[in-house]
C-alpha positions in Angstrom: 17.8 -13.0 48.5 17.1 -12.3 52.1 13.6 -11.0 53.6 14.4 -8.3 56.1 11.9 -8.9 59.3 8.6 -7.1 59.8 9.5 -4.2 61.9 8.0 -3.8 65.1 4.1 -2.0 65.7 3.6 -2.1 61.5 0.2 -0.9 61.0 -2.9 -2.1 58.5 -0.8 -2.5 55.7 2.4 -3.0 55.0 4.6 -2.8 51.7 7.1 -5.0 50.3 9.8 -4.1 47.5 13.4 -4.8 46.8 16.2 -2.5 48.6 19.5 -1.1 46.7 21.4 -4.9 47.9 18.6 -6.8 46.5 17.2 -7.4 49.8 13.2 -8.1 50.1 11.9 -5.6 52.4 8.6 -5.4 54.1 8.1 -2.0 56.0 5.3 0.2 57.2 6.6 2.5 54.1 8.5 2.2 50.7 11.2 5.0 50.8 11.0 7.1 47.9 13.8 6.1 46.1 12.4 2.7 45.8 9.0 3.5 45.3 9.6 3.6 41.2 11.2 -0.2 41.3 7.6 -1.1 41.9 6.5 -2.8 45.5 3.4 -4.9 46.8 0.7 -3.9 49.4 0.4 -6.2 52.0 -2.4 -6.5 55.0 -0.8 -7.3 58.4 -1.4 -10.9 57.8 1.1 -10.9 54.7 -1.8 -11.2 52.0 -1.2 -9.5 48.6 -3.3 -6.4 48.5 -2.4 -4.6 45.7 1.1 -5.2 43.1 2.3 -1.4 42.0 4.5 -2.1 39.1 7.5 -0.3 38.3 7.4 2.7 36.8 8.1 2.6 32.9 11.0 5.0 31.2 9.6 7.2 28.5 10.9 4.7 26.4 9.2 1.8 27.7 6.0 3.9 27.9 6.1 4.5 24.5 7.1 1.2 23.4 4.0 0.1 25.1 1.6 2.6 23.6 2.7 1.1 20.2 2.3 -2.1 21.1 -1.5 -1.5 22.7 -2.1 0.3 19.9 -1.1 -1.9 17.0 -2.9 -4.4 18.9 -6.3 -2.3 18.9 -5.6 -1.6 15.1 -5.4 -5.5 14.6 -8.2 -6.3 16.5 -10.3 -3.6 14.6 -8.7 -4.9 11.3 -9.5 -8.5 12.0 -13.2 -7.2 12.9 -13.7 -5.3 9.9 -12.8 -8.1 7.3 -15.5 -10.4 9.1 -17.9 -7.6 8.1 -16.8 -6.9 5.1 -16.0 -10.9 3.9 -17.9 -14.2 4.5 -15.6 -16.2 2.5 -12.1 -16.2 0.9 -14.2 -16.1 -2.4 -15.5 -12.9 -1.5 -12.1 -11.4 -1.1 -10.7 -12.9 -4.5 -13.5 -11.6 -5.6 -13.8 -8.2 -4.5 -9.6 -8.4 -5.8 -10.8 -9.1 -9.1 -13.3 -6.5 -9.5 -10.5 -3.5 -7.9 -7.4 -5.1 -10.1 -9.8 -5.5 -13.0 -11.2 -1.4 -11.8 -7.2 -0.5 -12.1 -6.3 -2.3 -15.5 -8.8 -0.3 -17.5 -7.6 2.6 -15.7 -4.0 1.6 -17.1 -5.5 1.0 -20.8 -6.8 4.3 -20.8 -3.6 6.1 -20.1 -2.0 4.1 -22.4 -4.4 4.6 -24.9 -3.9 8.2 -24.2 0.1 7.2 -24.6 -0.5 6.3 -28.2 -2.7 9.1 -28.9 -0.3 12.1 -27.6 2.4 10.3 -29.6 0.8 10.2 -32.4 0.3 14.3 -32.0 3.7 14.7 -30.9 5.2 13.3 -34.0 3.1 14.8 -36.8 3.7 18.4 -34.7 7.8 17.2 -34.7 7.4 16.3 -38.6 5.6 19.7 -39.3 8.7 21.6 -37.7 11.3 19.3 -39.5 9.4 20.1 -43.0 10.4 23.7 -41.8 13.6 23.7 -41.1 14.3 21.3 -43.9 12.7 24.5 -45.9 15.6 27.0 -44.3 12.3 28.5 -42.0 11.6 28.8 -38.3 9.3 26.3 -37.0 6.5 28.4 -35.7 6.4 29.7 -32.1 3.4 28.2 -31.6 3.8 25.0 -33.0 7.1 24.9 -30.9 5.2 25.3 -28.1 2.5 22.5 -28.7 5.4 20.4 -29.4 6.6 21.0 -25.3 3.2 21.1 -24.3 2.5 17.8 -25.7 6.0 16.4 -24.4 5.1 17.6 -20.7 1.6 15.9 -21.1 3.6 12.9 -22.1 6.0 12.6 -19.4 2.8 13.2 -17.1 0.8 10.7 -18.8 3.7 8.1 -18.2 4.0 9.5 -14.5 0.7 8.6 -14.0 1.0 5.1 -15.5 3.6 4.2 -13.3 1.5 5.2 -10.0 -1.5 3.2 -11.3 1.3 -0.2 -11.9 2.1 0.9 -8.4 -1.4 0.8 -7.2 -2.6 -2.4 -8.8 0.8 -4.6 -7.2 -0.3 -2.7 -3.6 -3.7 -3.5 -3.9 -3.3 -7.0 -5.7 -0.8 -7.1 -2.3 -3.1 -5.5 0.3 -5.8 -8.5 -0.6 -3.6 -11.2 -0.5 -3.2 -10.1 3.1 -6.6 -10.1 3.4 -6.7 -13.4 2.1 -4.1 -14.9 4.8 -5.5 -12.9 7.5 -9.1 -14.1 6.6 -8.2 -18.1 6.6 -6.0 -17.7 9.9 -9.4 -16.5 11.6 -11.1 -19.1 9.8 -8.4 -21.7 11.5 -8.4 -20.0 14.9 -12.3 -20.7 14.8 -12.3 -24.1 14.0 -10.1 -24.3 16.8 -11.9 -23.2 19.4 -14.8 -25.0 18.2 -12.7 -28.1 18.5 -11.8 -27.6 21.6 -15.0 -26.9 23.4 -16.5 -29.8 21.5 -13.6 -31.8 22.8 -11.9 -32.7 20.1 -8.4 -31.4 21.4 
């Protein structure tokens, strides 16, 4: 890669970048066509003034807000668990007492389960004993019987999001957990080394 000379009469500054070739310029100006490949400021002694990157595609730009901004949400995540946590017991603990929060939740809907079941079948045997008579079962027992069926199937809806729940959250704090003791390690680590242990 060649250097092209200074030209002649440059002024206070000059700027260096890389031509179409692949030629290092330096020039009194970077023409425009250049000027988004990124180029350095120089003063008239060759000293590195300023470095003017090159200018990023939407896609790069974008890539890099994600990237600044997952590493903010880390940073703030990382933060908040040493506020929230002073231990790795605190965080199985505080597991326990949500998982333990969601199971009852999941006994009472299944409680309910039984219960609804139980309705729903003496209501089914009722309009069985009719029909078995030659009768109609009655409209409105025909209803309860759908209404009781639709409060079922929600019931068991609602069940499965809770079993959802508690593996997300049982999940979420295991995270927690790993997240937690890697700060713990990075710690000791640091401690180490400005003790001068490493």
């Amino acid at each position: 890669m060649a250097v092209l000379a200074v030209p002649a009469g440059a002024g206070e500054q000059l700027y260096r970048y890389t031509n179409a070739e692949g030629n290092v310029v330096i020039d009194d100006k970077v023409p425009s066509e250049f000027v988004s490949q990124g180029y350095e400021v120089l003063s008239a002694k060759g000293k590195v003034l300023e470095v003017v990157p090159p200018r990023r595609t939407d896609e790069e730009a974008r890539q890099v807000a994600e990237a600044e901004a997952a590493a903010l949400a880390a940073k703030e995540y990382d933060r908040n668990l040493l506020l929230r946590y002073s231990s790795v017991e605190d965080i199985e603990a505080a597991r326990e007492r949500a998982l333990d929060e969601l199971r009852i939740r999941i006994r009472i809907l299944e409680s309910n389960r039984v219960t609804l079941n139980q309705s729903l079948a003496s209501y089914q045997a009722e309009a069985a004993d009719a029909e078995r008579r030659g009768e109609e079962a009655d409209a409105k027992l025909l209803k309860e019987i759908s209404n009781l069926q639709a409060e079922l199937n929600g019931n068991e809806q609602r069940i499965g999001k809770r079993r959802v729940e508690l593996d997300e959250v049982a999940a979420s704090y295991d995270r927690d957990i790993t997240r937690f003791e890697e700060i713990l390690d990075l710690v000791k680590l640091r401690q180490q080394r400005e003790r001068g242990e490493l």
